[in-house]
N, C-alpha and C positions, 0 to 999 in steps of 0.2 A: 167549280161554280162559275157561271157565267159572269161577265164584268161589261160593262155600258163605260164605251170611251167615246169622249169627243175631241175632234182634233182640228183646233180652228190652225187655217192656212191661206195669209191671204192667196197666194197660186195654187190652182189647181186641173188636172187633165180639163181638158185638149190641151191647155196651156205646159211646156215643155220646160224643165231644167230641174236641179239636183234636187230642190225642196220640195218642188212637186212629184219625182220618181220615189223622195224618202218617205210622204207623207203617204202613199200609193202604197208602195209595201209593207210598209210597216203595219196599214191598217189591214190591208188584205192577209197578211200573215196573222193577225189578232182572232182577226174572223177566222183563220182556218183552224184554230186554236180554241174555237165553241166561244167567244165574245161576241158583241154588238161593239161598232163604229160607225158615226155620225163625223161627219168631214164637214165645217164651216169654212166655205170662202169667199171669195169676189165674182159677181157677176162681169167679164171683161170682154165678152164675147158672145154677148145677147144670148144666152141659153135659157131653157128652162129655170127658173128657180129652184128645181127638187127633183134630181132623177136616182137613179139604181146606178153604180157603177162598180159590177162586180161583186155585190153585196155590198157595199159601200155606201149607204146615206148620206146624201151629197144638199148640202144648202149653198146658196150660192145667194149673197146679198147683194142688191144693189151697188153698183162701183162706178166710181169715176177713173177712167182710165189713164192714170199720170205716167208721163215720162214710159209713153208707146206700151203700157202692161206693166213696165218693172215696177210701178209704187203703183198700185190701185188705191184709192181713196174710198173707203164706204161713208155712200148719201143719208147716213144715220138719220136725218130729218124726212126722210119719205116712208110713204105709207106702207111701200111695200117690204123699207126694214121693218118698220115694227111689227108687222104682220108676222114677216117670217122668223123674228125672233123670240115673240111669245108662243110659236111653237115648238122654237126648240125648247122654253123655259119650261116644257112638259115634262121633259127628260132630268132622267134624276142619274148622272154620272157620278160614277165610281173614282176616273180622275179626266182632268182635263189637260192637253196638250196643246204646248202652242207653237207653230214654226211661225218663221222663227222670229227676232228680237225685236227689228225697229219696223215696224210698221203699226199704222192706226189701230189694222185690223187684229192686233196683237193686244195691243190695250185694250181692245171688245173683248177679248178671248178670256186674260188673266180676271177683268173688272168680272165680267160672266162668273167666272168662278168664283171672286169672294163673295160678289152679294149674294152667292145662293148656298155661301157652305159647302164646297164642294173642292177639294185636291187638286192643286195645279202644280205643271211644270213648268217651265219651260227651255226648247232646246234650240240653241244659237248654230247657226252654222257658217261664221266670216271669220275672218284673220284680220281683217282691216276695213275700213270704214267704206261705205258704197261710192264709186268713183262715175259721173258723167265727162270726164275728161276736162272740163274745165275749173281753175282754180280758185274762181271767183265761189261757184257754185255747190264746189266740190268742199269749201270749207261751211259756205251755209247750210250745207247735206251733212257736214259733220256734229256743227252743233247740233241740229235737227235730230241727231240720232242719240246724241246724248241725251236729249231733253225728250224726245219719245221713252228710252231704256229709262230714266228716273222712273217716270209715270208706270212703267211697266212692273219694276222692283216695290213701289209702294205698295203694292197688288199683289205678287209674289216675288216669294222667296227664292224659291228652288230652281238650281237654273243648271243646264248641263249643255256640254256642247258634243258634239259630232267629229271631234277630233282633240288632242291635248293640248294643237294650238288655237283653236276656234275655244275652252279652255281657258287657255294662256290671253288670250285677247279678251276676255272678259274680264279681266284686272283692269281690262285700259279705262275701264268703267264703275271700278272698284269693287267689284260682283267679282266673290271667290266660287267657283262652278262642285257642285256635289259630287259628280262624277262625268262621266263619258258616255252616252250612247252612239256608239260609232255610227257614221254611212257602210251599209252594207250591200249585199245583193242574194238575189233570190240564185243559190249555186246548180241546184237539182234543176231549175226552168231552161237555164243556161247552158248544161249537159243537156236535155231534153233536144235542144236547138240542135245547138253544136250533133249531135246525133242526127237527125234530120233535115241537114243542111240544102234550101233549095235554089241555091244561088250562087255561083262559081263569079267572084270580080274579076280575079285574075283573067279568064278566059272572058270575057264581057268586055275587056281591055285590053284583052290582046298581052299580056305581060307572062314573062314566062316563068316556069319554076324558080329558077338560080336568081333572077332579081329581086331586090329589094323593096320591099313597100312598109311604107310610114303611113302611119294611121292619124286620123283625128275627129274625134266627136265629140258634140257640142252646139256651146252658140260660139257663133262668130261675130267674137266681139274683142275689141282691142284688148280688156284684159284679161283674156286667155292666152294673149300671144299670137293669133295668127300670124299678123304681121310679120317677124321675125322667124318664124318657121317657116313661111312660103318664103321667104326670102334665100334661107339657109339653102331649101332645097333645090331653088332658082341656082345657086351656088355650085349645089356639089351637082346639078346634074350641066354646068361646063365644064367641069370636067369629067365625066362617065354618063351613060347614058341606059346603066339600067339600076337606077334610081327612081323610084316613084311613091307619090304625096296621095291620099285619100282623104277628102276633105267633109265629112257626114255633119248635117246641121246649116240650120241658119242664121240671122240676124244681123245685127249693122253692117257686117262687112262684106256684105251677100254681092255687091257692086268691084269691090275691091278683088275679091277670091277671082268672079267672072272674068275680071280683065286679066286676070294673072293664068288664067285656066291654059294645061295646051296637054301635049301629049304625058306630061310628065305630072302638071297638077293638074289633079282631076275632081272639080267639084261634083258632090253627089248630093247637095242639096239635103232636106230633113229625109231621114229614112226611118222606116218603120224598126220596132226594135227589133224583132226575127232578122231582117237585113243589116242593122248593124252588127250582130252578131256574127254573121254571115260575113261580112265586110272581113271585119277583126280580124277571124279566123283565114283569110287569105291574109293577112298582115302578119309583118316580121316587128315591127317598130311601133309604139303610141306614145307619140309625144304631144306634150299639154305644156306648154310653157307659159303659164299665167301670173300676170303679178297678184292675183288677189282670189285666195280659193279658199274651202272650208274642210271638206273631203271629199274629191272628185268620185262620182260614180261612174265615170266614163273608165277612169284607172283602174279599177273592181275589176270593169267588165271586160276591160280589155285583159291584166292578169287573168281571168278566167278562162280568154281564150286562146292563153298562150303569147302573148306580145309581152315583149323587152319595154321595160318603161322608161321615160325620160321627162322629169318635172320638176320644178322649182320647188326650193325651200319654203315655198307659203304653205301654207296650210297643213292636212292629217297625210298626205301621201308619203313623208317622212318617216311615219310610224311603223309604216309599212316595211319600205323602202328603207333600212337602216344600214344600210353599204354596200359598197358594188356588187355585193354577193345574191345581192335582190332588184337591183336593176338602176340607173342612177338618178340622183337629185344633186341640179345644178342652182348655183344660188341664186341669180335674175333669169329675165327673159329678154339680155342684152344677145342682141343677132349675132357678134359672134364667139357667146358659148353656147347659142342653140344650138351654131354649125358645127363648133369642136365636138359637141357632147353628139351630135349625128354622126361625124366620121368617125369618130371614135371607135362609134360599137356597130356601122354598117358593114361592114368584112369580117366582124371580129365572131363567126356561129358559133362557138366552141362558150367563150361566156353567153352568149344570149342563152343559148337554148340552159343552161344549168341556173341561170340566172331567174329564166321561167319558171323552171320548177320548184326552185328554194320559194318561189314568192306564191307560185298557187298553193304549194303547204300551208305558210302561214296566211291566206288568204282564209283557204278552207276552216284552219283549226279558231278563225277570230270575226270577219265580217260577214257574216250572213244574217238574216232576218230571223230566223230561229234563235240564235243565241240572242240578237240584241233585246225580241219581241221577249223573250222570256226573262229579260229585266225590267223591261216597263211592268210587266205584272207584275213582278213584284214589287212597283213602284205604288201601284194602284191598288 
């Protein structure tokens, strides 16, 4: 029987990162599954109010655009929310989903669901509280997120997270998590690519078979680590010279990456996701060194395509990654055990390549959209 889900998110496509790819597939995989999804989000980029994406029912409210996109703020007081909100109150949902915890647009999502009787969850995806680098701001960001997550729990109950430590970090709030719906990836799409690959890096770059290439995608933003990883590879390539950095993604550090670019780091700016894939797949190495993650889908995707992984102890990549046997997790994203944990396993084929394959198993047998999407139904 068919099921009407709604899934408010304050981000969503064009706009780029993990909660936007999670809330993307997951409804896309629902709908391939004979449901209905209606996606609730932020206006942050002057679009349409209400287009098709992919089958995809797309509302996008009025937003103020806080902190360059990262906190959207919806204009709850304008005509044009309330407009577009009594038409979603047409819709009679089976349950309703919220990505994820501290935003406004979170508290519209869960309050939408009591006043109408209607099954909500909601799914968290941090390890640690949102950081603008400053620690004046950074602890009134903190309260702030406590005192949004109360308002949010008054409203619902039910709350899961995207990894056991995204989970485990919602004790920091005293919210015990019902269970796990992992970050996953669409596997079948992925081999699809990966089979019809039309973009050789390596040769685009000039780099040859026998070298090494390190991956990265994402935004480029202090806490994923760049810093520290162009640094490392600034390092090991004084001493050797077929070592090389792939840098896919943007964001604050887009100024920093350019001045650091040369024959060895090579920025490649946002790329489509066929060319990251593409990327990957010429890649030996994906390293993520971030202080603050939930569960990277760039890790997925890069396991997918055959890359040795290397990330910090935050977040779900852990669960994965449970010993050297699957690829490693270093405890910070101090510069030098990004570079230990680079030399380590840059010479070393014999673990990488078996290290690959132990991890696209358990990839295969646990993160994809199919298994997760066929737990929300039966949430709903």
């Amino acid at each position: 029987m068919m099921k009407n889900y709604c899934i408010f998110a304050a981000q969503f496509l064009p706009h780029m990162g993990g909660v936007e790819r999670y809330t993307y597939n997951l409804a896309k995989k629902l709908i391939e599954k004979g449901n209905s999804v209606m996606v609730v989000t932020s206006d942050i980029s002057s679009r349409v109010p209400f287009e098709l994406i992919d089958g995809i029912k797309v509302y996008r409210f009025p937003s103020i655009n806080f902190l360059n996109g990262r906190y959207p703020v919806l204009k709850f007081w304008s005509k044009d929310y309330r407009r577009l909100y009594k038409e979603i109150e047409r819709n009679d949902f089976d349950l309703v989903i919220v990505n994820t915890r501290f935003y406004i647009h979170s508290i519209c999502g869960v309050r939408y669901a009591k006043m109408h009787n209607q099954k909500s969850i909601m799914i968290d995806h941090g390890t640690s509280h949102l950081s603008v680098h400053n620690k004046v701001l950074d602890t009134i960001g903190g309260c702030w997120e406590h005192f949004i997550t109360r308002i949010d729990y008054h409203y619902c109950k039910e709350y899961y997270g995207v990894s056991e430590a995204s989970c485990e970090w919602l004790k920091h709030f005293g919210i015990n998590a019902k269970g796990v719906l992992y970050n996953a990836i669409d596997l079948e799409q992925i081999e699809q690519i990966k089979s019809n690959k039309k973009q050789d890096f390596r040769e685009k770059f000039g780099i040859t078979e026998n070298a090494k290439v390190i991956a990265f995608t994402g935004r480029l933003l202090k806490e994923k680590g760049i810093i520290p990883l162009v640094e490392s590879v600034e390092k090991i390539c004084e001493q050797r010279d077929d070592v090389y950095l792939f840098l896919a993604g943007d964001g604050d550090l887009d100024e920093y990456v350019k001045e650091h670019s040369s024959n060895h780091i090579i920025p490649l700016g946002r790329l489509s996701f066929e060319s990251i894939i593409d990327m990957l797949v010429d890649s030996d190495i994906f390293c993520l060194p971030s202080f603050s993650e939930g569960f990277s889908t760039s890790v997925l995707e890069a396991v997918a395509c055959g890359c040795y992984v290397i990330t910090t102890e935050r977040g779900g990549s852990k669960e994965m990654i449970t010993s050297r046997d699957y690829g490693m997790i270093i405890k910070n994203n101090e510069q030098k055990r990004v570079y230990d944990a680079l030399l380590k396993i840059v010479d070393n084929d014999g673990e990488r390549r078996m290290a690959c394959e132990r991890c696209y198993d358990r990839l295969k047998n646990n993160y994809t959209w199919d298994i997760v999407s066929d737990k929300v139904i039966e949430l709903g």
